[in-house]
N, C-alpha and C positions, 0 to 999 in steps of 0.2 A: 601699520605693523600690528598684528594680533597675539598681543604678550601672552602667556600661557595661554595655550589654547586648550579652551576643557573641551571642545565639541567639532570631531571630525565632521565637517560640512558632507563629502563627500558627493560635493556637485549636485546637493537636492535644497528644495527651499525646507523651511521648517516645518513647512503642515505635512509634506513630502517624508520629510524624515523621520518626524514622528508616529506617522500612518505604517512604513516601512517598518518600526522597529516594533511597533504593536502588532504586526500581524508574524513579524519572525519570533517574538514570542513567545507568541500566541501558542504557535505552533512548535516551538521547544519545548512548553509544559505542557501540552496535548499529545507529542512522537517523544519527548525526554530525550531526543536527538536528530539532528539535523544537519541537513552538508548546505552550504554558503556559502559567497566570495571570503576570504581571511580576515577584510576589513573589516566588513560587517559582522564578521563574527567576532571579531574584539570589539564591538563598539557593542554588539548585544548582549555579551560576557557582562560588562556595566551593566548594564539596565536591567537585565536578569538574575544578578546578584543583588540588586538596591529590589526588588521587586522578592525575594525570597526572604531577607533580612524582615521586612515588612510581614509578608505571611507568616515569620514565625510569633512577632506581637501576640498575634490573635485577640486582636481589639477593634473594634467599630470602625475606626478611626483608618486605622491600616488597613483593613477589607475594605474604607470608600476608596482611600487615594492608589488602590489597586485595581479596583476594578472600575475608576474613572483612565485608567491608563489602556489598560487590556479591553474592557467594554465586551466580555463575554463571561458570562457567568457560570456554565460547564466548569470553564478554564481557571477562574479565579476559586470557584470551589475545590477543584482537584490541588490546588494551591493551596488552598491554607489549609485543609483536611490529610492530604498525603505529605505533598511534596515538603511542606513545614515543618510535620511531624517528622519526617527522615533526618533535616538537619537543624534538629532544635538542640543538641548537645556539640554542634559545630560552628564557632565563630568566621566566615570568609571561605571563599574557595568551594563553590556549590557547582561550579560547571566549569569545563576543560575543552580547551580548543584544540584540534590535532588538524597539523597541517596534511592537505593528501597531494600537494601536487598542482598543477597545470590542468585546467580545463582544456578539453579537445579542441573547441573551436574559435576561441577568444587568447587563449594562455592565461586568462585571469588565474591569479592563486586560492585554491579551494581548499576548503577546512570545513571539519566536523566539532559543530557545539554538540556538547553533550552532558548532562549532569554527572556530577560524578557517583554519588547513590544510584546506583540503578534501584527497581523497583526488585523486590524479592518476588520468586515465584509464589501462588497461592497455593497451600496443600490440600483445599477441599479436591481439586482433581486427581491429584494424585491418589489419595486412599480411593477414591471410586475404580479406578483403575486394576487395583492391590487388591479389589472382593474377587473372591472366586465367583465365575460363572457359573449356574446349574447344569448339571449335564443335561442335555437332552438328546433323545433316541435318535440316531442317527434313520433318515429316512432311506428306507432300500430302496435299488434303480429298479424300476420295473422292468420285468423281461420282456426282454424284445425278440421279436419275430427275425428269423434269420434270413437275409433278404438277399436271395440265386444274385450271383455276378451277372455281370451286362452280359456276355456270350451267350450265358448260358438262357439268358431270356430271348437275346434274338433268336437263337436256333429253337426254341420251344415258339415263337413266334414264325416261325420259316416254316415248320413242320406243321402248321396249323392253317396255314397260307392264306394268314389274314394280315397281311402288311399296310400300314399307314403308309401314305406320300410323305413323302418328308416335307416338310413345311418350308417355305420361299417367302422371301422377304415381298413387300409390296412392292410396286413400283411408285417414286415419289410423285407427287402430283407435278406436271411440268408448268410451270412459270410460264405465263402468257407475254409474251414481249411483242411491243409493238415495231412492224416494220416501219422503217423509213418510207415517207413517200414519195415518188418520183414527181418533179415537178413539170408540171406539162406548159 
């Protein structure tokens, strides 16, 4: 009998589950959202909260035993430089699971992890945006030649009586097929 159970197996061994919840993530603080079975996303809800507690430290200590977990440095950087910074004035509650439903093919139950700081937009694009454009001279169409309707060129073509053949398709090359032979 497994008295309080602190750790949903979830039918994997432990290097299994461990490797699983490092790459999901991974990939939470790389997309700051993500859709996955419901289980697993309450089980990486834990581990994604004890993993941002940690980055807001901002100590030697908490950057090893972070990025001895995660094992990608992109990721543990954007961690403790962003994603720390957004909830350093917040005790708990750094990401929200939203159930979606039935998966099509399985029925397994799907949910979206997602932080709940989103990232703010940046405003350097926006003002580049907000500059007035130079005007520049609008370039004129060149004048074009007015070009006689089709009638009126064959009949200046008729009157001149110099008529092309009309053009015909090739005939395709025929395919060599060998006959049968009669056997004698």
């Amino acid at each position: 009998m497994r008295h309080q159970n602190r750790v949903k197996k979830m039918n994997r061994t432990k290097s299994h589950r461990k490797a699983l919840f490092m790459n999901l993530a991974n990939a939470l603080f790389d997309h700051e959202s993500i859709k996955t079975t419901n289980p697993k996303a309450m089980e990486l809800k834990k581990v994604a909260d004890r993993l941002i507690t940690l980055a807001k430290k901002k100590d030697l200590h908490s950057l090893r035993l972070v990025f001895a977990f995660l094992r990608d440095k992109k990721v543990v950087r954007k961690l403790f430089t962003d994603i720390g910074d957004r909830y350093a004035a917040i005790n708990g509650g750094y990401t929200r699971v939203v159930k979606i439903g039935l998966r099509k093919g399985d029925a397994a139950p799907m949910a979206i992890i997602e932080l709940t700081q989103k990232k703010e937009p940046e405003k350097g694009p926006e003002k580049a945006k907000a500059k007035p454009k130079k005007e520049t001279k609008a370039k004129e169409p060149k004048e074009k030649k007015e070009k006689a309707p089709a009638k009126k060129k064959a009949a200046a073509k008729a009157t001149a009586g110099e008529e092309k053949p009309k053009r015909t398709r090739k005939p395709k090359a025929e395919k060599k097929t060998e006959e049968p032979k009669a056997e004698e």
